[in-house]
C-alpha positions as CSV (number, residue, x, y, z in Angstrom):
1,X,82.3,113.3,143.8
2,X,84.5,116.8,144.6
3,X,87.7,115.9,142.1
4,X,89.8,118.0,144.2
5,X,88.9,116.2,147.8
6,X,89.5,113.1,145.4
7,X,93.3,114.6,144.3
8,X,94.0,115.6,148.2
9,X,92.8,111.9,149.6
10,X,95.6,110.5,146.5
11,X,98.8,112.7,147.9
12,X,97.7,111.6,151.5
13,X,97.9,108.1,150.8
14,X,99.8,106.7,147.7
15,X,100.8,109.0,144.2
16,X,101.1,106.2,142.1
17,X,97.5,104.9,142.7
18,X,95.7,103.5,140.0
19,X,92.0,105.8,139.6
20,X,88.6,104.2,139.5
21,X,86.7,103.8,136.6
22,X,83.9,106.5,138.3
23,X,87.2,109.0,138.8
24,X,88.5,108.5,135.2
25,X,84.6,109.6,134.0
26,X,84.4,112.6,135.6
27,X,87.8,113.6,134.8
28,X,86.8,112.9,131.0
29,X,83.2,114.2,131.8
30,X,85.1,117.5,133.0
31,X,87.0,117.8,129.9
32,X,84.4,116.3,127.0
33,X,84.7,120.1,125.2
34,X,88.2,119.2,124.8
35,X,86.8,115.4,123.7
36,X,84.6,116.6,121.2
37,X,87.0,119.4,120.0
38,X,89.2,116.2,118.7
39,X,86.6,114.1,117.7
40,X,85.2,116.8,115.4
41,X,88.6,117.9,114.3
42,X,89.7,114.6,113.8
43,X,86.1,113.5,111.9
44,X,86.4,116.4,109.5
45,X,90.2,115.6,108.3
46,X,88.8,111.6,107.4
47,X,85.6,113.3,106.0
48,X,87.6,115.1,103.9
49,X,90.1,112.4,102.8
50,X,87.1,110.1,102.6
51,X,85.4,112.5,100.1
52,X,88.8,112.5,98.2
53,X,89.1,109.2,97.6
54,X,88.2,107.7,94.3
55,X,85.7,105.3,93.8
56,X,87.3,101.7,93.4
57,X,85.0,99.1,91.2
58,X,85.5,95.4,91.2
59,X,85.0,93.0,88.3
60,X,85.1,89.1,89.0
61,X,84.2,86.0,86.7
62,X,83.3,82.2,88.0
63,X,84.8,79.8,86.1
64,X,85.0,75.9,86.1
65,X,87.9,74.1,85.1
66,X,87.4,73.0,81.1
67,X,86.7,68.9,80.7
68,X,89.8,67.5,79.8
69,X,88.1,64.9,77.4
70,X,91.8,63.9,75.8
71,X,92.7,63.3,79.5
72,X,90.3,60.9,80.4
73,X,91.5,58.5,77.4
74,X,94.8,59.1,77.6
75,X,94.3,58.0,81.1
76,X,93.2,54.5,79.8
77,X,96.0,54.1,77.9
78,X,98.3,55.0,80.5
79,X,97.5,52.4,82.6
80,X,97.8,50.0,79.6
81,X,100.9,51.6,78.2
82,X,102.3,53.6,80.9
83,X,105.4,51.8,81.2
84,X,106.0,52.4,77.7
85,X,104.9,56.1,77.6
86,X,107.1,56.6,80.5
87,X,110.2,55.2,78.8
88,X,109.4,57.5,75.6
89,X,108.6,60.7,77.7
90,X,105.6,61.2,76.9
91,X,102.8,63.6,79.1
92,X,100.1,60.9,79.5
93,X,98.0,64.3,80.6
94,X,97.1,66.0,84.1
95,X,93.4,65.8,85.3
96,X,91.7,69.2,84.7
97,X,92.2,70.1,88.6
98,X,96.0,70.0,88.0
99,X,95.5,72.2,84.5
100,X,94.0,74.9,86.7
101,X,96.2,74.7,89.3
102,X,99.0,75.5,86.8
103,X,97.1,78.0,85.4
104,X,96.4,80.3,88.2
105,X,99.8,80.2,89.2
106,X,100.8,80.6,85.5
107,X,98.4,83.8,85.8
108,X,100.0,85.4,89.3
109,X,102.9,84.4,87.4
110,X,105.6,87.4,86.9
111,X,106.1,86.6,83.0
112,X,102.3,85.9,82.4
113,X,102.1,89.7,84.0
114,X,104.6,91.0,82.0
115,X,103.3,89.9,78.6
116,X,100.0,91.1,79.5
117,X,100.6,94.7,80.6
118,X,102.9,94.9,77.4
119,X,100.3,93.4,75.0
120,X,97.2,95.5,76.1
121,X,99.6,98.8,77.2
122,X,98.1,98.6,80.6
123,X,101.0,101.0,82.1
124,X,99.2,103.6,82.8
125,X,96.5,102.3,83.5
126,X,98.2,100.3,86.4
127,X,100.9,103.2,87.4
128,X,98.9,106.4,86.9
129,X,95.1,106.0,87.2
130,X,93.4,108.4,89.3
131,X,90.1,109.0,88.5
132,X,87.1,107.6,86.5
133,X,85.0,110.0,84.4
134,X,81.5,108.1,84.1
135,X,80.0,110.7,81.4
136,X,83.0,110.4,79.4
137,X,84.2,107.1,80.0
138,X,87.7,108.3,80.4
139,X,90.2,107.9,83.0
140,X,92.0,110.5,84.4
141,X,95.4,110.0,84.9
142,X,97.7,111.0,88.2
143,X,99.3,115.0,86.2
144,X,102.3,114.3,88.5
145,X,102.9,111.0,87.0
146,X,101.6,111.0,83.5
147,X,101.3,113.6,81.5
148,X,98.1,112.5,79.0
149,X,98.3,115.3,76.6
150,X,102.1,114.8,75.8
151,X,101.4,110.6,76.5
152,X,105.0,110.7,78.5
153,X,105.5,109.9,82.1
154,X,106.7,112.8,84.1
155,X,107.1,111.5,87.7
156,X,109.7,112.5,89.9
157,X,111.7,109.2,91.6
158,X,115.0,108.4,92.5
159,X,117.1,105.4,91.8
160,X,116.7,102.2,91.5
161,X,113.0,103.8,89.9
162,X,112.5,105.6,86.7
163,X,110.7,108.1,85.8
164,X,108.7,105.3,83.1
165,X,107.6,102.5,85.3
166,X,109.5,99.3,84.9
167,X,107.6,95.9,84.3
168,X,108.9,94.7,87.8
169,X,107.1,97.4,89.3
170,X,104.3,97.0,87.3
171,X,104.2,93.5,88.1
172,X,103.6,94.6,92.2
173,X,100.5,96.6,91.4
174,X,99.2,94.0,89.0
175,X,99.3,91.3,92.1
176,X,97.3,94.1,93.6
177,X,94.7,94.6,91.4
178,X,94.3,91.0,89.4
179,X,93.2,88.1,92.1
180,X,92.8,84.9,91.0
181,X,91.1,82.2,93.9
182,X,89.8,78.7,93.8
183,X,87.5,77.0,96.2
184,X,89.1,74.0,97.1
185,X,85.6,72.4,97.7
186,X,84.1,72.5,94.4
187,X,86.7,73.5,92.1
188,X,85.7,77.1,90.6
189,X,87.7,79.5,90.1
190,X,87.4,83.3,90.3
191,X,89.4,85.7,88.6
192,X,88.6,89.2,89.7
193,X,89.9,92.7,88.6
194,X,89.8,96.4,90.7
195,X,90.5,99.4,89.3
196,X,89.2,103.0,89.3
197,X,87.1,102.8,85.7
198,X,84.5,99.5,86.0
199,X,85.0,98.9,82.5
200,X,88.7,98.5,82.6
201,X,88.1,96.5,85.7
202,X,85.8,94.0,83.3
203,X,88.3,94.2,80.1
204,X,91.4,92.7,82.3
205,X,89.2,89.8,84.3
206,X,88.2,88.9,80.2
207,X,91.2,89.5,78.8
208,X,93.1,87.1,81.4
209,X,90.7,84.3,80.4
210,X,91.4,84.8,77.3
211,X,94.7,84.5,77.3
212,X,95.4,81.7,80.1
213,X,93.1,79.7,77.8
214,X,95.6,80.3,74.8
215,X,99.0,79.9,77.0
216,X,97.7,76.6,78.1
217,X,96.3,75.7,74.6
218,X,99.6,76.7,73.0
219,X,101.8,74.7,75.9
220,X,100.2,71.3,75.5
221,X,99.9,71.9,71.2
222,X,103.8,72.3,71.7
223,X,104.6,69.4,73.9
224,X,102.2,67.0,71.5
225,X,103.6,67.9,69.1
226,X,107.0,67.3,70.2
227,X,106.1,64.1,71.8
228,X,104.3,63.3,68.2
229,X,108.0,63.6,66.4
230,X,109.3,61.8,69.3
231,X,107.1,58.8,68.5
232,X,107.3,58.7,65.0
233,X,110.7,58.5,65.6
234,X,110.9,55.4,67.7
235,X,108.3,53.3,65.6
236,X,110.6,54.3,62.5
237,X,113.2,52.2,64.6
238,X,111.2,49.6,65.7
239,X,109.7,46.1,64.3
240,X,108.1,44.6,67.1
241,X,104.2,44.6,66.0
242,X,103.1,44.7,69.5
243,X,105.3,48.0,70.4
244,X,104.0,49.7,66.9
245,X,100.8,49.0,67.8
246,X,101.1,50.8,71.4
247,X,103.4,53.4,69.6
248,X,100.7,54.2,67.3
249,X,98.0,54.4,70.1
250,X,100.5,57.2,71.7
251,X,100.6,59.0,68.4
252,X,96.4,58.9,68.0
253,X,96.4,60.7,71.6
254,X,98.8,63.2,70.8
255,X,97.0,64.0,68.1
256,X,93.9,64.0,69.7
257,X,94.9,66.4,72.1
258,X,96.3,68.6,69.5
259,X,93.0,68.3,67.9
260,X,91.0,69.1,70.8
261,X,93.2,72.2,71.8
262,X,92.8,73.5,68.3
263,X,88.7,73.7,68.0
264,X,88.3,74.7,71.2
265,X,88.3,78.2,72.3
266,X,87.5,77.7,76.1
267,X,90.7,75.6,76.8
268,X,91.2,75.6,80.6
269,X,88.8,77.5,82.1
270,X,84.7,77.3,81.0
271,X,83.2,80.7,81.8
272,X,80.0,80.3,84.3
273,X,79.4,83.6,85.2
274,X,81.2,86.8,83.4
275,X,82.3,89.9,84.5
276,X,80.4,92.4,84.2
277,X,80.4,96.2,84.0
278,X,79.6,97.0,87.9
279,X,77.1,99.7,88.8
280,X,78.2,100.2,92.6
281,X,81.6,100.8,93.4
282,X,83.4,98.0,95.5
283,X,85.1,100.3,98.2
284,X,85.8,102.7,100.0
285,X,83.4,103.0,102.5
286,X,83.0,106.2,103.3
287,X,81.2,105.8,106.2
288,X,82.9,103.5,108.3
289,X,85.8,105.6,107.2
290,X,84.1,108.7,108.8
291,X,83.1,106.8,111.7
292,X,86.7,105.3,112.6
293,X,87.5,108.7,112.3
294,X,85.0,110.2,115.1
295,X,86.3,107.3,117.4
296,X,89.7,107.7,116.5
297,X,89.1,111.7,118.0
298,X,87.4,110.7,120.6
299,X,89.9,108.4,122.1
300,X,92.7,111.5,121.1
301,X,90.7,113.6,122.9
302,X,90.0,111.7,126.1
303,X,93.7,110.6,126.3
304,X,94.8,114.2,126.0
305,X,92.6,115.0,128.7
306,X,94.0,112.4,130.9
307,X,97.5,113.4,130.1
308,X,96.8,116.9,131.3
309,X,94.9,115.5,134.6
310,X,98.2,113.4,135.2
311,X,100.7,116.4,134.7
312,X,98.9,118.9,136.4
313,X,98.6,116.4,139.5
314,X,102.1,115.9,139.4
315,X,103.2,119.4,139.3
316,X,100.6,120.3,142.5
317,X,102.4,117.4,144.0
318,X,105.6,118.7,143.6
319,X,105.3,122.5,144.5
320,X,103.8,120.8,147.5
């Protein structure tokens, strides 16, 4: 098909008519040196940031909520006593599902993030990362944002930001990097970590299971115990046999659970599988980066061309 004869039919009948699928190919067909011109142009700028980009590794442990065997008696004598432990305010216990459903949120928590970049001086490691030196083992931090020889931050930001990160914009990137999931089906959890170095990655993922497992140890030792001197003081004031003898049983599972929390190390959260130290990186992928890239050209490319068909029709059609 002449694309000219095709143009001359289009002014003789209607300007604003839409063009066939076969006209729109050989007006792209025409210009595919213009086409190709963008799709290499376009492929070499996402090659290059491709190539760039760091390599990302991910770190993940399974874990399966920790048997709560204080729970399960203190369930028995809830349904005996509960009336009584009610009354006295005491925590009869929450199954194991409902431990690690407050401990994952206690985890994406904002103070549970805060303590933790503070007590392993994570910072820098969250703020300024940039690179991961697998000879060495070393990161390599961002020069523009941390200055590793002088160990001082040297970014340049303006207000509300300083120029050392705060805690609350810590906290963002830690959300971020630290993901903590649970299959609703079968109760595991996974706690993963991604970072630039694959053994800092694996060091945060075992250092969060670590310390969930010792907040949540440390909570219910504290409210035991509290609800321990709470008891003691109400069978002090009682002389009803029967209510010293339910009062006692309350006092035996406090102590029980203190007990329990105190011997064991794996609290909440019973490792399955660990993290590990990952061989492959988990992004990016360079290739489907490249290729979005060449498609991303090409469609540049073939709407420029169009774009230029449609202007130079309209000015012919206007001189005319």
């Amino acid at each position: 098909m002449n694309i000219n004869s095709s143009t001359a039919e289009r002014k003789n009948t209607k300007h604003d008519e839409e063009l066939t699928f076969s006209e729109l190919l050989i007006i792209l067909w025409q210009g595919k040196l213009i086409v190709i011109s963008f799709s290499f142009f376009v492929l070499a700028l996402f090659t290059a940031y491709a190539v760039n980009m760091p390599n990302i590794y991910k770190s993940e442990a399974l874990l399966a909520p920790a048997e709560a065997n204080t729970n399960s008696a203190m369930s028995g004598i809830g349904g005996q006593l509960g009336g009584l432990a009610s009354l006295a305010g005491v925590n009869l216990g929450a199954a194991s599902g409902d431990q690690s459903a407050l401990a994952i949120e206690i985890i994406k928590s904002r103070k549970f993030a805060s303590d933790f970049i503070v007590r392993y001086d994570l910072l820098k490691d969250l703020m300024a990362a940039e690179k991961w030196n697998p000879k060495s083992n070393q990161i390599q931090y961002d020069p523009d944002t941390y200055d590793a020889q002088e160990k001082k931050w040297v970014r340049d930001v303006s207000f509300p930001y300083k120029q050392k990160p705060s805690l609350q914009e810590a906290y963002e990137k830690y959300l971020e990097f630290i993901k903590v999931s649970a299959d609703k089906a079968s109760g595991l959890v996974t706690i993963s970590a991604t970072h630039v170095s694959p053994t800092v990655a694996q060091n945060w993922v075992n250092w969060i299971i670590e310390d969930i497992n010792k907040v949540m140890k440390n909570r219910d030792v504290r409210e035991a115990n509290k609800s321990i001197a709470f008891l003691t003081k109400q069978l002090e004031q009682t002389a009803v046999a029967e209510m010293k003898g339910a009062l006692y049983s309350l006092i035996e599972e406090q102590a029980k659970t203190v007990m329990f929390a105190t011997v064991r190390d794996e609290y909440v959260f019973k490792t399955i599988d660990p993290a590990i130290i990952s061989e492959k990186k988990y992004k990016p992928s360079r290739a489907i980066i490249c290729i979005i890239g060449l498609l991303l050209g090409g469609f540049l490319g073939g709407v420029f061309v169009l774009i230029r068909y449609f202007i130079k029709l309209d000015s012919t059609t206007f001189s005319e």
